[in-house]
N, CA, C and O atoms as a GROMACS GRO file, in nm:
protein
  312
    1UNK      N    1  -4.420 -10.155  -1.381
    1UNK     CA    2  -4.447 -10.243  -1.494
    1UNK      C    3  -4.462 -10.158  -1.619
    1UNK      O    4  -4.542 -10.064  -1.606
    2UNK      N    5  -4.404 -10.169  -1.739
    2UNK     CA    6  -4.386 -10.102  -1.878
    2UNK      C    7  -4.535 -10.136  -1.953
    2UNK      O    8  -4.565 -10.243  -2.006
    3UNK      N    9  -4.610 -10.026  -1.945
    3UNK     CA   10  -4.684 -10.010  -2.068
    3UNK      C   11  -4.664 -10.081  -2.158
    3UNK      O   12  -4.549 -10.069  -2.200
    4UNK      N   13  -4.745 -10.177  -2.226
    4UNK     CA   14  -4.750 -10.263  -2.354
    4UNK      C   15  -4.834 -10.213  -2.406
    4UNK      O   16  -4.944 -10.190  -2.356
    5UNK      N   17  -4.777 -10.172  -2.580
    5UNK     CA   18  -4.843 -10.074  -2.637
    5UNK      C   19  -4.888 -10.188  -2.821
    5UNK      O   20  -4.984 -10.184  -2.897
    6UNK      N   21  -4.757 -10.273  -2.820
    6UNK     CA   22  -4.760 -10.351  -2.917
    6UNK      C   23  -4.800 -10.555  -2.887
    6UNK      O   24  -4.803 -10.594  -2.770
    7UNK      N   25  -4.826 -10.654  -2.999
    7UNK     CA   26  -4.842 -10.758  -2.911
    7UNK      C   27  -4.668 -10.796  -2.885
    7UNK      O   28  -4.568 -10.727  -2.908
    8UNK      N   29  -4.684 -10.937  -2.826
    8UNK     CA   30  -4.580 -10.974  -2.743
    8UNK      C   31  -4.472 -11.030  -2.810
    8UNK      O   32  -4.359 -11.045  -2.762
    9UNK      N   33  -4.525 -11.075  -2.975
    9UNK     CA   34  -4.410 -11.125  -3.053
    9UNK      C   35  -4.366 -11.014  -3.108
    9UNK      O   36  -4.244 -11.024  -3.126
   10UNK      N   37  -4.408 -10.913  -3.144
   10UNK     CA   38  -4.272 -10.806  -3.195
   10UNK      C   39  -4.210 -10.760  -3.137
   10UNK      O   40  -4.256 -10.730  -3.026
   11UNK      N   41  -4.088 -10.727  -3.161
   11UNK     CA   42  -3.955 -10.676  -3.118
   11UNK      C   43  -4.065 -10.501  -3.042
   11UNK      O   44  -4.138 -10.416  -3.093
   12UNK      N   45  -4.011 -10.531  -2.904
   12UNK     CA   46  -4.018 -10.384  -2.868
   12UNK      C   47  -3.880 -10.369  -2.814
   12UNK      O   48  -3.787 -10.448  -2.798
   13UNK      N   49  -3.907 -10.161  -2.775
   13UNK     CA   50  -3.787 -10.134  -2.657
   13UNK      C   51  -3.854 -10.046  -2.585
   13UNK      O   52  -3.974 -10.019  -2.573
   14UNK      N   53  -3.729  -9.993  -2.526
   14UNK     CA   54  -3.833  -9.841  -2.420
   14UNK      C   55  -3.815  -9.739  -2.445
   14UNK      O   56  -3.702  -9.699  -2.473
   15UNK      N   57  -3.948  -9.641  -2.445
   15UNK     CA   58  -3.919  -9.455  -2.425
   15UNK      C   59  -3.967  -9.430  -2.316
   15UNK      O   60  -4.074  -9.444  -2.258
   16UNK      N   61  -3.815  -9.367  -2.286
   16UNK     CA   62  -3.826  -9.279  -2.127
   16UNK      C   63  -3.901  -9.142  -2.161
   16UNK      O   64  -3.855  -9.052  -2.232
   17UNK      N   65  -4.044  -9.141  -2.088
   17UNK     CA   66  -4.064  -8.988  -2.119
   17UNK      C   67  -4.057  -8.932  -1.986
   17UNK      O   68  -4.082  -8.988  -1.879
   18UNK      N   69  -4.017  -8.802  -2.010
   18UNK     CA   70  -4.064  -8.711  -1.905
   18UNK      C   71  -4.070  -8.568  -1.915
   18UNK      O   72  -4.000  -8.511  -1.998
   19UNK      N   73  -4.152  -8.499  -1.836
   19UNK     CA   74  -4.190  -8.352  -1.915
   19UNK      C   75  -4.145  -8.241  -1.796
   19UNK      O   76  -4.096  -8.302  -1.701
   20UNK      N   77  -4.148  -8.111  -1.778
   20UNK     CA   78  -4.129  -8.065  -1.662
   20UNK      C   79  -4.205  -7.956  -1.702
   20UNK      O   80  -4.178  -7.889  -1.802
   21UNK      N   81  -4.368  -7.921  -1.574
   21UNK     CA   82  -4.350  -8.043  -1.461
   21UNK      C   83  -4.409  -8.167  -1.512
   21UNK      O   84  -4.359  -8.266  -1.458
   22UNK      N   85  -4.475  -8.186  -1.576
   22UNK     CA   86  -4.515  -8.292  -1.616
   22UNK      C   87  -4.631  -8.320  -1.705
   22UNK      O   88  -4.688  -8.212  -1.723
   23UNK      N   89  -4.701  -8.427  -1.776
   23UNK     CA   90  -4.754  -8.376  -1.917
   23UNK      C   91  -4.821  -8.567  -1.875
   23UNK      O   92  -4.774  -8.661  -1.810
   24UNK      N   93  -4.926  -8.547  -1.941
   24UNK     CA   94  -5.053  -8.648  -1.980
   24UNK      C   95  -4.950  -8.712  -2.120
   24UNK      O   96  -4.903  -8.628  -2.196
   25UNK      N   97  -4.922  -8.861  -2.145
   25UNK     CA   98  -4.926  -8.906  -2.242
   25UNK      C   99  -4.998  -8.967  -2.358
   25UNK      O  100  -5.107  -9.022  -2.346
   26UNK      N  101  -4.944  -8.958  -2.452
   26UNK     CA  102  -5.074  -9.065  -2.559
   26UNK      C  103  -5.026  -9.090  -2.661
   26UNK      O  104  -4.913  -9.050  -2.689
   27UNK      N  105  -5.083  -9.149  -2.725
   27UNK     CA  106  -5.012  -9.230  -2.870
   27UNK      C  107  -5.194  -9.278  -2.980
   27UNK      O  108  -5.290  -9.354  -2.968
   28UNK      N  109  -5.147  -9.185  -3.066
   28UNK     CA  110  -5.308  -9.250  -3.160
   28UNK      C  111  -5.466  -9.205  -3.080
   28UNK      O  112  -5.578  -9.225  -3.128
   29UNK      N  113  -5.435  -9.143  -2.953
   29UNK     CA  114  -5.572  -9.137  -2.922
   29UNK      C  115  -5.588  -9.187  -2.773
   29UNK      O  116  -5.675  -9.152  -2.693
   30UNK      N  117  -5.480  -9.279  -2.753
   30UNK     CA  118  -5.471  -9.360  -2.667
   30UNK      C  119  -5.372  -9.338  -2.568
   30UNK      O  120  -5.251  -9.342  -2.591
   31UNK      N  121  -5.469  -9.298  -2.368
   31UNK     CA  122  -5.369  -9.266  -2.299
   31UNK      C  123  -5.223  -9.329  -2.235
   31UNK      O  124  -5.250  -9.426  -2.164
   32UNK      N  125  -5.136  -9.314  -2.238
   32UNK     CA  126  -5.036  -9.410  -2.199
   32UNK      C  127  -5.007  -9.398  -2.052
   32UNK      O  128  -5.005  -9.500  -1.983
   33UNK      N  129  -4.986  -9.289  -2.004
   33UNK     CA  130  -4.981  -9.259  -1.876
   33UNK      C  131  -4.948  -9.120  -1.854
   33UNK      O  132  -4.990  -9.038  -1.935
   34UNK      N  133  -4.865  -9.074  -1.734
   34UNK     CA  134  -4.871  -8.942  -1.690
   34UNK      C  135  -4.732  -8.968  -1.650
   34UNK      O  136  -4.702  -9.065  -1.581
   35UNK      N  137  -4.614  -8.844  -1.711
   35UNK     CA  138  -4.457  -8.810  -1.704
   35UNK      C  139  -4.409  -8.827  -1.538
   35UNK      O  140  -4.448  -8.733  -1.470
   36UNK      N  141  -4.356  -8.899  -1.488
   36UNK     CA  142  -4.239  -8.942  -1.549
   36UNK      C  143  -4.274  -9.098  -1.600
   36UNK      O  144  -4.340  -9.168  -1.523
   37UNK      N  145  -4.248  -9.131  -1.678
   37UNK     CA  146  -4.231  -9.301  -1.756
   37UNK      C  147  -4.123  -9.372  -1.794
   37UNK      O  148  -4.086  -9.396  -1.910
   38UNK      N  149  -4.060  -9.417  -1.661
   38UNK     CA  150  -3.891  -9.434  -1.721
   38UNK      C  151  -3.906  -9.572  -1.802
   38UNK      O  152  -3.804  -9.637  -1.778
   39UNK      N  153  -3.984  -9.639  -1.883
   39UNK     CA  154  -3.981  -9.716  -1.962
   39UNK      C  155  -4.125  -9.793  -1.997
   39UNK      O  156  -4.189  -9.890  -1.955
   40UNK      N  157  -4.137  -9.694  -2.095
   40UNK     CA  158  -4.292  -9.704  -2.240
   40UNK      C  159  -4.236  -9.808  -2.314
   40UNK      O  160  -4.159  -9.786  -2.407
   41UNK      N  161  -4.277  -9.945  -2.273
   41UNK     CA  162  -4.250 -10.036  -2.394
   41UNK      C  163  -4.347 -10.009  -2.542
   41UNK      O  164  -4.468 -10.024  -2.556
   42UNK      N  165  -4.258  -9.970  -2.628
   42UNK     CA  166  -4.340 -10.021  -2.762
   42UNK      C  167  -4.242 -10.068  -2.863
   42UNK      O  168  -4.120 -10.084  -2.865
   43UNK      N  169  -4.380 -10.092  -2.979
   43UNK     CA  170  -4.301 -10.150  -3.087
   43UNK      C  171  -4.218 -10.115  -3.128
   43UNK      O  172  -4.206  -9.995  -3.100
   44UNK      N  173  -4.070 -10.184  -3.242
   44UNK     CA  174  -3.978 -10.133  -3.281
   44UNK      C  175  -4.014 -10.041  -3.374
   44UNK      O  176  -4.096 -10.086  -3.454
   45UNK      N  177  -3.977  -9.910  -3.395
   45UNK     CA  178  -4.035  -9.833  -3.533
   45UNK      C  179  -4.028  -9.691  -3.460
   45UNK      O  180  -3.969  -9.652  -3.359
   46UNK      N  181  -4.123  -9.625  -3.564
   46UNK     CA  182  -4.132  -9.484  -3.506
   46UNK      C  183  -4.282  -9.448  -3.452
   46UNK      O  184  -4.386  -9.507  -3.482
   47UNK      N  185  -4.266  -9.346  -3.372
   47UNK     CA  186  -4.400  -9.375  -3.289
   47UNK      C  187  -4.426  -9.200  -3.303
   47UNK      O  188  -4.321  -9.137  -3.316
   48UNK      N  189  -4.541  -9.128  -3.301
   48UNK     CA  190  -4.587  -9.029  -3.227
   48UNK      C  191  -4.625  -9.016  -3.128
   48UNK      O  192  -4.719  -9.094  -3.112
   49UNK      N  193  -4.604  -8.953  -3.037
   49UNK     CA  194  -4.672  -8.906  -2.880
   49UNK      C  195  -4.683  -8.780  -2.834
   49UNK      O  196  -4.593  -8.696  -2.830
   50UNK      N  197  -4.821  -8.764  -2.792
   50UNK     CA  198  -4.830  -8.678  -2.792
   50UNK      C  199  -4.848  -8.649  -2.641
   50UNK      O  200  -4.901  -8.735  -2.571
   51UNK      N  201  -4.801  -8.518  -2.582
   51UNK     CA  202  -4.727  -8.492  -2.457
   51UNK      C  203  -4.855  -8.344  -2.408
   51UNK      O  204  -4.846  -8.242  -2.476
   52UNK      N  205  -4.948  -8.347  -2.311
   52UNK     CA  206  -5.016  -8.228  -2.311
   52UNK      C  207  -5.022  -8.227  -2.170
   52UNK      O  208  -5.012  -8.327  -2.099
   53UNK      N  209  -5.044  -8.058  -2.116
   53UNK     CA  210  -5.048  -8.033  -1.963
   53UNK      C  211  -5.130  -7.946  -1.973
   53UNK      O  212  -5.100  -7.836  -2.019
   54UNK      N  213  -5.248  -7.976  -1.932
   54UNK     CA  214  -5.402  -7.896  -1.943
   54UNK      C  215  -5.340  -7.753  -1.852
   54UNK      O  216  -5.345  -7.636  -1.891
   55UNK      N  217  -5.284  -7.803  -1.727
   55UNK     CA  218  -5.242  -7.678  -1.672
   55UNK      C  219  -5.194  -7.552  -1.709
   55UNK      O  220  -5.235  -7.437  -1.691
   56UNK      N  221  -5.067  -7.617  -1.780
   56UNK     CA  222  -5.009  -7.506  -1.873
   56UNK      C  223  -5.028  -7.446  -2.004
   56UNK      O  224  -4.974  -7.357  -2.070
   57UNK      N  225  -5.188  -7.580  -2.026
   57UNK     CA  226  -5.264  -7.533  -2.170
   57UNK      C  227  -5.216  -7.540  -2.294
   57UNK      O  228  -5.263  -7.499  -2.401
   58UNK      N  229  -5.117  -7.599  -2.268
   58UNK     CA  230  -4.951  -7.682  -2.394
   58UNK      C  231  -4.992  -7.793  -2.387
   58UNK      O  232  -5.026  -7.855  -2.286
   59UNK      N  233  -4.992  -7.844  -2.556
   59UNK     CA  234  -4.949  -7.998  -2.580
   59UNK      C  235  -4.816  -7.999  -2.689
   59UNK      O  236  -4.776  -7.909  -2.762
   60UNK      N  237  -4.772  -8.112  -2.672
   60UNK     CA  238  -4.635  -8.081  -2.753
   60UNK      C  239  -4.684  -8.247  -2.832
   60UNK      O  240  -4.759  -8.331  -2.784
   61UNK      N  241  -4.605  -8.251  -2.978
   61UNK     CA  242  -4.622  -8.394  -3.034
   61UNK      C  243  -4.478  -8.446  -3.083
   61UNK      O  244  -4.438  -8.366  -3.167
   62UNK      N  245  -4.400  -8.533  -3.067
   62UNK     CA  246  -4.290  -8.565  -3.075
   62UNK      C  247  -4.317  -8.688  -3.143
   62UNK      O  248  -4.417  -8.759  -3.134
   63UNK      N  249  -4.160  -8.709  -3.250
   63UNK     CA  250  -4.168  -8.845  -3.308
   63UNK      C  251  -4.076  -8.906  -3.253
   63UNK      O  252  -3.974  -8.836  -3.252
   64UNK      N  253  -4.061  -9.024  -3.196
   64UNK     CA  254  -3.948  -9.092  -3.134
   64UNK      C  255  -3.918  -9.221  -3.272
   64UNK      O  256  -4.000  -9.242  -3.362
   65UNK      N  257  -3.782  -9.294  -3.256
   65UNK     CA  258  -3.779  -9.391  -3.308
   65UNK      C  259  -3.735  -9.471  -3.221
   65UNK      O  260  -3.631  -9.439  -3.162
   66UNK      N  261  -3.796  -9.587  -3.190
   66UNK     CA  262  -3.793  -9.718  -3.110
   66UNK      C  263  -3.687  -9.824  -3.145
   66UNK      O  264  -3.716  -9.891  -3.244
   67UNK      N  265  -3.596  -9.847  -3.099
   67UNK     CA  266  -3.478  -9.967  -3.172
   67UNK      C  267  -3.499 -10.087  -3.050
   67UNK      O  268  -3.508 -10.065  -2.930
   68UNK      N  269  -3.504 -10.200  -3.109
   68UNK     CA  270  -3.500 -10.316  -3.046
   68UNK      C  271  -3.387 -10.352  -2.911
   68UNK      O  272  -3.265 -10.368  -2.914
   69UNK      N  273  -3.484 -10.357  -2.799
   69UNK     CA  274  -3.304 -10.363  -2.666
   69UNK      C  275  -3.290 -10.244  -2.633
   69UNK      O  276  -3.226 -10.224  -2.530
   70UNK      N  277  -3.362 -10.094  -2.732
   70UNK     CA  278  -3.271  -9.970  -2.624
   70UNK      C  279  -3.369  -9.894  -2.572
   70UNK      O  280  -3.485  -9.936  -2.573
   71UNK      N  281  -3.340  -9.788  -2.525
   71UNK     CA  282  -3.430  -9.708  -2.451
   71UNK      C  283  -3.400  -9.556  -2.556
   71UNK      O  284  -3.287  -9.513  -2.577
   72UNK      N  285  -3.515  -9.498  -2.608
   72UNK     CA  286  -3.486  -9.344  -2.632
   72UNK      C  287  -3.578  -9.279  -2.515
   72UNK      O  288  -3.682  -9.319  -2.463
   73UNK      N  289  -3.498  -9.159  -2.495
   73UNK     CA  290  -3.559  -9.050  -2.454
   73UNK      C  291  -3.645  -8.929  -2.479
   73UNK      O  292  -3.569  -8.841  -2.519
   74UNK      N  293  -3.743  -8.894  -2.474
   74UNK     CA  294  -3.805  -8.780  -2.443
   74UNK      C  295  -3.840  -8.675  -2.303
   74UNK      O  296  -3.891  -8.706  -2.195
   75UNK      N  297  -3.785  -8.529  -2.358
   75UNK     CA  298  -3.828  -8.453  -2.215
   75UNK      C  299  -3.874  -8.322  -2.290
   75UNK      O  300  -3.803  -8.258  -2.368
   76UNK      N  301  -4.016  -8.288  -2.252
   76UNK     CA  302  -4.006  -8.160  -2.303
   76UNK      C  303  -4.024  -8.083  -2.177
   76UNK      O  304  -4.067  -8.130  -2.072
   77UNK      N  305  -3.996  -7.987  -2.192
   77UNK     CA  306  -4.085  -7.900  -2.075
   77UNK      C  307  -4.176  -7.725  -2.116
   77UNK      O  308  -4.153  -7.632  -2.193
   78UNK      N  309  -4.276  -7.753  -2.021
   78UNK     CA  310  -4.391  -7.647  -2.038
   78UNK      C  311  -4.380  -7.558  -1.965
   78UNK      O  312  -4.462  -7.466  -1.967
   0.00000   0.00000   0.00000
C-alpha cells in the first residue's frame, strides 16, 4: 500500500526510492519508510527527501519532481 503523504483531492504520483543497501526515508521531518519503496505516493510538485543510513553514517537529500500519473525515481547508494 503507497504512503499518502498529501490529502486525497490533489493530484498525486509515485517516487520509487531505493538506496544501496538501503537508507531510512523522510520528507519535512517526517518518516516515510525504509528503501526499497517502489511507490511513495505524493503530491504533484517538488518534494525533498531526505535519504539517511545510520550504519554508514551518510544521509543524502534529494529533490524529486512529482508529475501527475508517473512514477520518478530515486537511488542513491552509501
Amino acid at each position: 500500500k503507497p504512503v499518502t503523504t498529501a490529502p486525497a483531492k490533489d493530484d498525486t504520483g509515485c517516487v520509487a526510492v531505493n538506496a544501496a543497501p538501503w537508507a531510512h526515508v523522510s520528507e519535512g521531518g517526517r518518516r516515510l519508510g525504509t528503501t526499497p519503496l517502489p511507490c511513495l505516493e505524493l503530491a504533484v510538485g517538488k518534494h525533498t527527501l531526505v535519504l539517511d543510513n545510520p550504519v554508514a553514517g551518510q544521509t543524502r537529500t534529494v529533490t524529486v519532481t512529482v508529475k501527475s500519473g508517473e512514477t520518478a525515481r530515486v537511488f542513491e547508494r552509501f
